[in-house]
C-alpha positions as CSV (number, residue, x, y, z in Angstrom):
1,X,-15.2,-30.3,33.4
2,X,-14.5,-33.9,34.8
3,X,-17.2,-35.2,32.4
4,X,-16.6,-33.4,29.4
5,X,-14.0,-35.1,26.9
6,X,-10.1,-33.6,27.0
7,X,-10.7,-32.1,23.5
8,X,-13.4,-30.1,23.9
9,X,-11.7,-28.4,27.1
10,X,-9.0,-27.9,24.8
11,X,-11.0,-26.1,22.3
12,X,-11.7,-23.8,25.6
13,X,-8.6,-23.5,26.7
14,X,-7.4,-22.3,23.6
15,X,-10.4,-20.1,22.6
16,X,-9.5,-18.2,26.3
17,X,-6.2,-18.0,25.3
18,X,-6.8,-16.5,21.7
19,X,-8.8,-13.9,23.3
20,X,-5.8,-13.3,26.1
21,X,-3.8,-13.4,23.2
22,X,-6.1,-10.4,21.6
23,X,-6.4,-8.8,25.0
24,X,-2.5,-8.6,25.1
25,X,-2.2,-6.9,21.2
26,X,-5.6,-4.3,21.8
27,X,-5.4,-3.3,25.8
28,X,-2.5,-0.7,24.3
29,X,-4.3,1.4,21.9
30,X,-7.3,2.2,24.3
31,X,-4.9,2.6,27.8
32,X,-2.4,5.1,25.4
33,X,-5.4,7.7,25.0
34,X,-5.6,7.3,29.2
35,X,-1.7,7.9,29.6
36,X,-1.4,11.2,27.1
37,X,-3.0,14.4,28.0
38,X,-3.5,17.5,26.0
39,X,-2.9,19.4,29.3
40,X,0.9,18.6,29.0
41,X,1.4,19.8,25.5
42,X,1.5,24.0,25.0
43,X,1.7,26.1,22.1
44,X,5.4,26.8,22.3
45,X,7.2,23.5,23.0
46,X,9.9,22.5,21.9
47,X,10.2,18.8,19.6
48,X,12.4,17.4,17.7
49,X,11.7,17.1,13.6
50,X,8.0,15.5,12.8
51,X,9.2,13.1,10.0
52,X,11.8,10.9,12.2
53,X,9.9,10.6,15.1
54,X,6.9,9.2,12.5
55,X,8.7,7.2,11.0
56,X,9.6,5.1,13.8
57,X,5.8,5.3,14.9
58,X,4.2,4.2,11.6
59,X,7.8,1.2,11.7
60,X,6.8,0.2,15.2
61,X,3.0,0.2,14.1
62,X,3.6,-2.1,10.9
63,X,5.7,-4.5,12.6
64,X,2.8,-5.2,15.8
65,X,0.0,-4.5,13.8
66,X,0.5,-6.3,10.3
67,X,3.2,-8.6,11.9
68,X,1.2,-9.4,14.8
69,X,4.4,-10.5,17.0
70,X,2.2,-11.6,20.1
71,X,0.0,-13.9,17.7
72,X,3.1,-15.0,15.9
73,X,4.4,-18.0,19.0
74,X,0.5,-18.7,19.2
75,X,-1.2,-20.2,16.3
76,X,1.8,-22.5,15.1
77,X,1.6,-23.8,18.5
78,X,-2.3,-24.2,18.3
79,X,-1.8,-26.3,15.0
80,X,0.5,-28.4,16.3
81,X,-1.8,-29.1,19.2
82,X,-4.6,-29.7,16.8
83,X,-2.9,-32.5,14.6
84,X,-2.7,-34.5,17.9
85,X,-6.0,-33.6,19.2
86,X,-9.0,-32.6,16.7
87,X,-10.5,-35.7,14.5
88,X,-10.8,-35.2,11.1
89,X,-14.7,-35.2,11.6
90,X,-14.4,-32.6,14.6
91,X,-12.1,-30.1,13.4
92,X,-14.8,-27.8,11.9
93,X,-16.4,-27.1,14.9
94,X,-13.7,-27.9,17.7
95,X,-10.9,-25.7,15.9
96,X,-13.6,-23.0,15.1
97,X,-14.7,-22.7,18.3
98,X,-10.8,-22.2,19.4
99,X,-10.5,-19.7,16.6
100,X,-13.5,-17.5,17.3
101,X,-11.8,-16.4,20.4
102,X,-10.2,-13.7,17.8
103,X,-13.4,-12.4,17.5
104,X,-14.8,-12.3,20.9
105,X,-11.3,-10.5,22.6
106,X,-11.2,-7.5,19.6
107,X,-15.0,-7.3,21.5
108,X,-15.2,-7.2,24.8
109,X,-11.3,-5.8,25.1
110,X,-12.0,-2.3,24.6
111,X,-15.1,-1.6,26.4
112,X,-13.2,-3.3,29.2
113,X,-9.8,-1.5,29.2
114,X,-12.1,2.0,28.5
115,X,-13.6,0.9,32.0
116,X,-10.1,0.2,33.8
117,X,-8.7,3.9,32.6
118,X,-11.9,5.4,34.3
119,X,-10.9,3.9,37.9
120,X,-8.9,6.0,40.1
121,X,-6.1,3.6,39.7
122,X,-6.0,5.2,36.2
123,X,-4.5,3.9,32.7
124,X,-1.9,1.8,35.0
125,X,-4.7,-0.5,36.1
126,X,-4.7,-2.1,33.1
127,X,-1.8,-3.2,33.0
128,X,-2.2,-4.7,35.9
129,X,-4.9,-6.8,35.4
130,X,-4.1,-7.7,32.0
131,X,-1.2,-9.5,33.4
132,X,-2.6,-11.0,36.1
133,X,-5.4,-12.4,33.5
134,X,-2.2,-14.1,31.5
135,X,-0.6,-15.2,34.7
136,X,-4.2,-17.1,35.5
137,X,-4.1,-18.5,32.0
138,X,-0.7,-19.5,31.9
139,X,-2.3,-22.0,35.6
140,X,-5.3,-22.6,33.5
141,X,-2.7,-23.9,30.4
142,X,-0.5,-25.7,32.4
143,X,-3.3,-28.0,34.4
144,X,-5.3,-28.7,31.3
145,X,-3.0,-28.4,27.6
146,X,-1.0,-31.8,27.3
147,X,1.0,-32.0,23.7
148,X,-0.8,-35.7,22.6
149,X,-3.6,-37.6,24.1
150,X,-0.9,-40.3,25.6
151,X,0.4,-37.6,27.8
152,X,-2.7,-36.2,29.3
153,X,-3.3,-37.8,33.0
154,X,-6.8,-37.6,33.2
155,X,-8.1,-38.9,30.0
156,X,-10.2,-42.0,29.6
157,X,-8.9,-44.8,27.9
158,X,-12.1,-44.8,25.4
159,X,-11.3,-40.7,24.3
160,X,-7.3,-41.7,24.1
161,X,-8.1,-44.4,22.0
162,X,-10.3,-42.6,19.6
163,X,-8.0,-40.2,19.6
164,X,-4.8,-42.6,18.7
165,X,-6.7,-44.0,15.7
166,X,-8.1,-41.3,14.3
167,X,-5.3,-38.8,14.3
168,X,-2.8,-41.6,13.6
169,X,0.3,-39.7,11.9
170,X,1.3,-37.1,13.9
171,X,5.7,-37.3,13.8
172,X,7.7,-35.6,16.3
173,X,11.0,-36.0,17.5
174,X,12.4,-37.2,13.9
175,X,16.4,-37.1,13.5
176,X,14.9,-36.4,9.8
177,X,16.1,-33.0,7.7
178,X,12.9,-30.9,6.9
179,X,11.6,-31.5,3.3
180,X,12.0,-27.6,2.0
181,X,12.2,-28.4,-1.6
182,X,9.1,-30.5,-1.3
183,X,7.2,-28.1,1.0
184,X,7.8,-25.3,-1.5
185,X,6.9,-27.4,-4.5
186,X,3.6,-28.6,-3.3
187,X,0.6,-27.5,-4.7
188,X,-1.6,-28.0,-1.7
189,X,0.9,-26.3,0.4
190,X,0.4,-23.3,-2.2
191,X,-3.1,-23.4,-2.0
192,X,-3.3,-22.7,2.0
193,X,-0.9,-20.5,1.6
194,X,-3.0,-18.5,-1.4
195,X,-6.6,-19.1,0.5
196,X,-4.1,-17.4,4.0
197,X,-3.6,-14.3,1.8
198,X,-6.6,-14.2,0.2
199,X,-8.2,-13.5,3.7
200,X,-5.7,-11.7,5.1
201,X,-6.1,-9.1,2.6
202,X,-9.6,-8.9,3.0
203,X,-10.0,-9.0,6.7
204,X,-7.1,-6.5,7.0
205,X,-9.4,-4.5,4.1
206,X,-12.4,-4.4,6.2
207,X,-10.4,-4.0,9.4
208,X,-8.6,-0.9,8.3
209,X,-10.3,0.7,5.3
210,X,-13.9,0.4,5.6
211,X,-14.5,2.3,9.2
212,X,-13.2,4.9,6.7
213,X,-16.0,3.8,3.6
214,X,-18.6,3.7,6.3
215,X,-17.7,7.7,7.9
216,X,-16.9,9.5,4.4
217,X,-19.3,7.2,1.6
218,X,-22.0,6.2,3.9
219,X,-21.4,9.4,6.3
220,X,-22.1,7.7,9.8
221,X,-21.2,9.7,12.5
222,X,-18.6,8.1,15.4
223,X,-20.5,6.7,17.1
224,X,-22.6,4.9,14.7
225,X,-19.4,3.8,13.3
226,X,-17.8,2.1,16.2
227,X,-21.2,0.0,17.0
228,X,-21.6,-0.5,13.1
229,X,-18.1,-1.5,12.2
230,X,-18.4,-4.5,15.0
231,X,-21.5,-6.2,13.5
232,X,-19.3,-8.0,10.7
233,X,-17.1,-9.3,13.1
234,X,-19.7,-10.4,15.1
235,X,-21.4,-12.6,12.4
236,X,-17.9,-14.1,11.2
237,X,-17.9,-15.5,15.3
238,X,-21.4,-16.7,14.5
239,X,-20.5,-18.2,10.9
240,X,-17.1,-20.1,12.4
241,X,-19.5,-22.1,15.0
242,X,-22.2,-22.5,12.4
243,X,-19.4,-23.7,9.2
244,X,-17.9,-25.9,12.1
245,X,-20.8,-27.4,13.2
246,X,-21.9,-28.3,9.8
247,X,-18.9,-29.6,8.5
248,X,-18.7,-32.1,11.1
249,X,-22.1,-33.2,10.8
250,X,-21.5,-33.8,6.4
251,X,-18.2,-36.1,8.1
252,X,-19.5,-37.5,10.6
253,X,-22.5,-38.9,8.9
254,X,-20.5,-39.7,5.7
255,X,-22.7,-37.5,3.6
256,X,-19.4,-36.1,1.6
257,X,-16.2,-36.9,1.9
258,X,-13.4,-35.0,3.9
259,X,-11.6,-33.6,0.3
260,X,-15.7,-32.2,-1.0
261,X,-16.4,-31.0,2.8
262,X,-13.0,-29.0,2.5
263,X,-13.6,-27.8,-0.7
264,X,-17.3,-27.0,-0.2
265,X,-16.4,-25.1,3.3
266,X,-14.0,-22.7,1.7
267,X,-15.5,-22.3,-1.7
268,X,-18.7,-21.1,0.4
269,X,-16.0,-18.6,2.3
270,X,-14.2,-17.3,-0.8
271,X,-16.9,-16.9,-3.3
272,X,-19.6,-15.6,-1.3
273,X,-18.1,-12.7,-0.2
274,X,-17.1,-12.1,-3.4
275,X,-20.2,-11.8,-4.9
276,X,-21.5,-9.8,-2.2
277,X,-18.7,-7.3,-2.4
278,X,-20.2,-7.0,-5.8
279,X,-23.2,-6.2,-4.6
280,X,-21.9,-3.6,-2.1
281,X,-20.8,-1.5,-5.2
282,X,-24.5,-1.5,-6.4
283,X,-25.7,1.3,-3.2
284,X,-24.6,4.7,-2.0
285,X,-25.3,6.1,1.3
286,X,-28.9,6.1,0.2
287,X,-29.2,2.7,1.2
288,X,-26.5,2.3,3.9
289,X,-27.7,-0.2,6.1
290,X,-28.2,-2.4,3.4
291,X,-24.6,-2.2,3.1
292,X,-24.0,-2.5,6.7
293,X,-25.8,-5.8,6.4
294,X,-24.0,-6.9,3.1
295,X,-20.6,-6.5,4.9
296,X,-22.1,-9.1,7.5
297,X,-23.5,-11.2,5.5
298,X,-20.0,-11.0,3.3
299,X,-17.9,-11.8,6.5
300,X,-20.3,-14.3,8.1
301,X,-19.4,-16.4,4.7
302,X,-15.7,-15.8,5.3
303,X,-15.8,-17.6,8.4
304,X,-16.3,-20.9,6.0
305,X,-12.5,-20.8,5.1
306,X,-11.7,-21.7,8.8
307,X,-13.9,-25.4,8.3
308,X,-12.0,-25.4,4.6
309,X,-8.5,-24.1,3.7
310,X,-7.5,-23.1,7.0
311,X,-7.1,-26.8,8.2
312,X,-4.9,-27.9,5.2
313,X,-1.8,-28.0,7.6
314,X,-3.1,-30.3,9.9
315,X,-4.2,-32.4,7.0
316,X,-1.8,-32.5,4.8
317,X,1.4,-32.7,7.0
318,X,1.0,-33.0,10.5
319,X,4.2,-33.1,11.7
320,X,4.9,-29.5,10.0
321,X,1.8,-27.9,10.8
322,X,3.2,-25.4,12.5
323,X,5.8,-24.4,10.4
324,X,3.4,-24.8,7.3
325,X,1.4,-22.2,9.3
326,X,3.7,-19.8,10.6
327,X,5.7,-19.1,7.1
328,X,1.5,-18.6,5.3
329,X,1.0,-15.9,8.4
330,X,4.1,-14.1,7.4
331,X,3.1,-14.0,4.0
332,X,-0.2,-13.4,5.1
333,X,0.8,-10.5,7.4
334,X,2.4,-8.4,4.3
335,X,-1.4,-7.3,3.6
336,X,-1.7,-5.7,6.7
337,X,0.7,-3.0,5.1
338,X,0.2,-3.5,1.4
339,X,-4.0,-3.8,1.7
340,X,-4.3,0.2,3.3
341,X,-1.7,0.8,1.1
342,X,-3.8,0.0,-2.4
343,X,-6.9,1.4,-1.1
344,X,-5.4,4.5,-0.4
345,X,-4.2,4.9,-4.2
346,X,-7.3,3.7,-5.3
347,X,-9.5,6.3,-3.2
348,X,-7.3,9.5,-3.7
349,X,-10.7,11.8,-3.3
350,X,-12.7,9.1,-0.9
351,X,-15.8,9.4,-3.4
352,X,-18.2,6.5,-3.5
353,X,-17.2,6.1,-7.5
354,X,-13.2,5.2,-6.2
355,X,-14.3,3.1,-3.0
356,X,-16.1,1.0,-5.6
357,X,-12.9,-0.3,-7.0
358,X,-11.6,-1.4,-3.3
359,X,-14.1,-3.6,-3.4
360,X,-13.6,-5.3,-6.9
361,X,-10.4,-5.9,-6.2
362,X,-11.4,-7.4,-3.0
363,X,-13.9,-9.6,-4.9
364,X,-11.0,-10.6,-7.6
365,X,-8.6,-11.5,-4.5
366,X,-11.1,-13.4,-2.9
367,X,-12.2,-15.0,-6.5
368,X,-8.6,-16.0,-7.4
369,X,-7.7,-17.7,-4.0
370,X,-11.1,-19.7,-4.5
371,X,-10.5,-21.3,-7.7
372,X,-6.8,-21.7,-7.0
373,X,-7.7,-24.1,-3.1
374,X,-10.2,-25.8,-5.5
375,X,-8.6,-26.7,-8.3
376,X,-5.0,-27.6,-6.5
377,X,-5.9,-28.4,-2.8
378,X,-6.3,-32.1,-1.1
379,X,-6.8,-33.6,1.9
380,X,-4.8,-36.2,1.9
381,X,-1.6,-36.1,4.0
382,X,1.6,-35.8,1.6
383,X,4.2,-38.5,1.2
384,X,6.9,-35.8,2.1
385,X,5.5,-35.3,5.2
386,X,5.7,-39.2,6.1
387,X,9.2,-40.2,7.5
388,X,10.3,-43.1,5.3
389,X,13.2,-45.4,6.4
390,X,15.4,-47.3,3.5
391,X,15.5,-50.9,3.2
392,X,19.1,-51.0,4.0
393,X,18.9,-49.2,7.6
394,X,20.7,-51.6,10.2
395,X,17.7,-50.9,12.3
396,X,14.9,-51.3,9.5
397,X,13.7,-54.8,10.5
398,X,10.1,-56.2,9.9
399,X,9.1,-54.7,13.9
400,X,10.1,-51.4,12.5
401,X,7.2,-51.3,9.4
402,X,3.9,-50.6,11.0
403,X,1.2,-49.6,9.5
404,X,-0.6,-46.1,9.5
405,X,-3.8,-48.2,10.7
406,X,-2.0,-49.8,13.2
407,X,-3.6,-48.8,16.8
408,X,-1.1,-50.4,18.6
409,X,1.7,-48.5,17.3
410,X,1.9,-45.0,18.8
411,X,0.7,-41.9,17.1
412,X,4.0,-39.7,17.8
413,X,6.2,-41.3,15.4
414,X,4.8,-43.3,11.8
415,X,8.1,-44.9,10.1
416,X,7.2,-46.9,6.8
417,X,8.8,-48.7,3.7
418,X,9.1,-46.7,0.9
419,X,7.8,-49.5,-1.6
420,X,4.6,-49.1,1.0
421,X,4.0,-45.5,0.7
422,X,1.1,-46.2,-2.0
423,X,-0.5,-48.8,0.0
424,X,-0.2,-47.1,3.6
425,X,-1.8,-44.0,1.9
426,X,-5.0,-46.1,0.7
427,X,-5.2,-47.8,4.0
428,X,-4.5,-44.0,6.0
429,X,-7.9,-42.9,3.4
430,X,-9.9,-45.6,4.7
431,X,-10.1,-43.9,8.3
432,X,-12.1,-41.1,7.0
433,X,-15.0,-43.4,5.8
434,X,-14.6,-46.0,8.6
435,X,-14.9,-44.1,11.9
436,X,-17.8,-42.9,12.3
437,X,-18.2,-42.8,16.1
438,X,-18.0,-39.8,18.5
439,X,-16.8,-40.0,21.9
């Protein structure tokens, strides 16, 4: 740990903390089957009216599920950690490897909470030690996360540097109002919030409706299901390293620039699975495992939004990342409830003919959000999102104007003249092409 550089033990930090964050949401749904019995229910009891009490269940199941209140304090925070931390020629793989802890805790939690329930301690174990793994964390987070480089004790001067001039307009602790009007009339804003959705719905698709495609049109038995239903997840964790990796390397060595590498990252995660839910359409449980292998393939793709469209906030306004990110969740969240929702009308019979249109719509969704982050999207951070001082300010002398380049000005706060917003933005382009170096 001592030798490795501060952002790379934040990319761990935060991956174990994604998958606590997992751990937290899943642990629930396994230890629930522990704490009910069928020995304590008999033929004549007495309960109240069916309809109320599902109502609240199906109310409180909306709101943790599709809402996901425990990840809703936790990636707005991880954004604005990553504006401070991640160059723009190491986010791929650095905020990639942070984000496939989603992956690896819907894994590994259920297998081990099934475990915990079979002790003698029973379902109450894990509880237990699924708070003592957040109370270790919460150690863990406070000995190694630090808000900006400038803060953090134990980084060396040739990483903090780096860091300072490559991640150079980060703004916190403005007296400024919040640019609403100009967040909600931005097209790149609207085009991470349309690429959010756009995956949302289909994740939320494969997460909730296909266990069902895979038991009553491919006619896998339980078993099979639960191993088969995993693979896809497992290969979008593979695909996020892989997307990440290679999107740094195109930066890095300057073989495209940061607005093509976006583009190309999430152009590969929209419209490949896109075709390949095409292609899904095309075989019946005749050829099953070809479309185990399909929805994969179709989800290994996916995982190229996370090196494309999913880093627009830290790109485009740094200082309201997390913001940016947390209103795109909510709006992203409504297709946990709306996705089930449509496939259900669509498959009133569950026949292989009906599932088929699940899928085209999924392939239209994913189509749509594709062209729109290509055709609208940039890279470039947005002059709303740059606090601006007017000439006449009593305290807007010459010391005050400092450039975006400027190293020797800190990182936290970027205050420029308005009739230099054009010029500071061509010299804030020219660190993409200039650094080069890796620490």
């Amino acid at each position: 740990m001592k030798y490795l550089p501060k952002r790379v033990i934040l990319s761990l930090v935060l991956c174990l903390g994604t998958i606590n964050m997992l751990a937290q949401r899943v642990n629930l749904s396994i230890a629930i089957l522990c704490m009910t019995s069928g020995s304590t229910i008999r033929d004549n009891n007495s309960t109240s009216d069916k309809y109320p009490i599902r109502v609240v269940q199906n109310s409180s199941g909306f709101s943790i599920e599709s809402f996901n209140e425990t990840k809703a304090s936790w990636f707005p925070g991880f954004y604005q950690l990553w504006a401070a931390w991640a160059p723009p020629n190491e986010r791929g793989l650095l905020i990639g490897f942070a984000y496939a802890g989603l992956h690896v805790g819907s894994a590994i939690t259920m297998p081990i909470t099934g475990a915990l329930c079979q002790t003698s301690l029973g379902w109450s174990l894990v509880f237990y030690f699924y708070g003592a793994v957040s109370f270790v964390y919460c150690m863990i987070w406070f000995m190694f996360v630090y808000d900006e480089p400038k803060l953090h004790p134990r980084i060396s001067m040739k990483e903090k540097t780096y860091l300072e001039s490559t991640c150079p307009v980060i703004m916190k602790n403005s007296q400024g109002k919040i640019p609403i009007k100009s967040i909600l009339t931005s097209l790149p804003v609207w085009s991470f919030i349309v690429v959010n959705i756009g995956i949302d719905w289909n994740l939320y698709t494969f997460l909730t409706s296909v266990p069902t495609y895979m038991r009553e049109v491919l006619h896998f038995d339980f078993q099979q299901n639960a191993l088969l239903s995993s693979l896809p997840y497992i290969g979008m964790w593979i695909g996020q390293l892989i997307f990440g990796w290679i999107s740094d390397i195109l930066l890095t060595r300057r073989i495209l620039t940061l607005s093509v590498v976006r583009k190309l990252m999430n152009s590969i995660g929209m419209f490949g699975p896109a075709l390949l839910m095409i292609l899904i359409t095309l075989f019946d449980h005749h050829n099953k495992y070809a479309v185990v292998i399909l929805l994969t393939f179709g989800l290994f793709l996916s995982s190229g939004v996370f090196s494309g469209g999913m880093l627009s906030p830290i790109e485009i306004t740094p200082k309201y990342s997390g913001l940016l990110f947390s209103a795109s969740n909510s709006l992203g969240a409504l297709t946990g409830f709306l996705s089930p929702v449509v496939a259900n009308a669509l498959t009133p019979d569950k026949t292989y003919e009906q599932w088929r249109y699940v899928f085209y719509l999924g392939s239209v969704i994913f189509l749509i959000a594709g062209f729109f982050y290509l055709i609208f999207s940039s890279s470039n951070i947005q002059s709303w999102a740059i606090e601006v001082i007017n000439d006449d300010d009593d305290d807007a002398d010459d010391d005050n104007h400092h450039s975006l380049t400027d190293k020797s000005f800190s990182p936290t706060i970027c205050q420029i003249n308005k009739e230099n917003i054009k010029n500071e933005h061509k010299q804030f382009d020219q660190i993409y092409s200039n650094e080069v170096s890796i620490t």
